[in-house]
C-alpha positions, 0 to 999 in steps of 0.5 A: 469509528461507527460504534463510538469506539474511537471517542471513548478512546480519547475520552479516557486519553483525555481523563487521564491527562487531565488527572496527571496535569491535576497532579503536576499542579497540586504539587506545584501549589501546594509543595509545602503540604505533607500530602503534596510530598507523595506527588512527583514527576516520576509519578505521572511520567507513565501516564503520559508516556501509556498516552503517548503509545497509545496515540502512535498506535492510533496514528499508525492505524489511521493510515489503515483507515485511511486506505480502506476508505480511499482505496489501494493502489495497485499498479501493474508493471513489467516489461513491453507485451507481457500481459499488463493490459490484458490483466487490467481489462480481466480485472476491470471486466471490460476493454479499458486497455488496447492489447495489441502483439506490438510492443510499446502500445500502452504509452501512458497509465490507465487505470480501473477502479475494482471492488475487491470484496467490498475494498475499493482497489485501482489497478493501473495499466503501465508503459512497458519498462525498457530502454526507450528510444522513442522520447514519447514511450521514455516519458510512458517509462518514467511515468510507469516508474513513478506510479510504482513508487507511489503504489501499495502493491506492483504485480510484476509481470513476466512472461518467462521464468525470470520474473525478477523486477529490474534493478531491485525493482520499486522499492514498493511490496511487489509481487510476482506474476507468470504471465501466458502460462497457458502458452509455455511448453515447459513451466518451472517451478519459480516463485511467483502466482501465475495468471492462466494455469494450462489445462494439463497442469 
């Protein structure tokens, strides 16, 4: 868009349109000529069906655009006490989240805006999913459940091997996380990026 890319694009769109538009109209005038009979519809069918792809493309790429201008959603999800508000606060580089041993401590989302690598990127802290009794914590859970729907990507975090999302988990891109790898006795291979490596592995 900064070099004028975008404009000539729909320069040339708009050129080509109006040449087949000029077309369709000097058959309709002047069907009655010998040149006029050289000019059909099927004739300027492919111009407007080049402009139609092109347009889509455009489309589809301005949701793109649109992301790295306001930035992707990431949110962190997993179950009660397995990292999620100490991952936010390493993210974030200072303490947003309070990380306590209790389970069911975060109640509602936080959230941290990151500058990866010049990509503004929000992290957001969530209730621990479980089965809550607790009505306060059941609404943290529906919340947490809701802003995975709506994210770009979900960290699933696990602290165990199992780092499967629950019931298929959001439905969003998500990616597995092996959470206190530095306090496992014995790490199996599972497919998933492990946030703390231990010294001997």
């Amino acid at each position: 868009m900064a070099s004028g890319e975008l404009s000539r694009q729909f320069d040339r769109l708009s050129n080509s349109l109006l040449g087949a538009m000029a077309q369709v109209e000097s058959m309709l005038d002047f069907s009655d000529m010998e040149d006029a009979a050289e000019i059909s519809v099927d004739s300027v069918l492919p111009i407007v069906r080049e402009a139609e792809e092109v347009l889509e493309a455009m489309l589809q790429g301005s949701n793109l655009s649109e992301r790295l201008r306001d930035g992707l959603i990431v949110v962190i999800a997993g179950a009660p006490n397995v990292g999620k508000s100490t991952l936010l606060n390493f993210l974030a580089k200072r303490d947003i989240a309070i990380v306590s041993p209790f389970p069911g401590t975060t109640r509602d989302s936080l959230e941290a805006a990151v500058d990866l690598g010049g990509f503004p990127v929000t992290f957001v802290d969530t209730a621990g999913i479980r089965e809550a009794l607790d009505p306060i914590e059941a609404e943290g859970v529906a919340r947490a459940i809701r802003r995975g729907l709506s994210a770009d990507l979900v960290l699933w975090l696990s602290d165990n091997d199992d780092v499967t999302a629950p019931n298929g988990g959001t439905k969003r891109p998500t990616l597995a996380v092996r959470t206190k790898a530095d306090l496992a006795t014995d790490l199996m291979k599972v497919d998933c990026l492990f946030q703390r490596r231990p010294e001997k592995a």
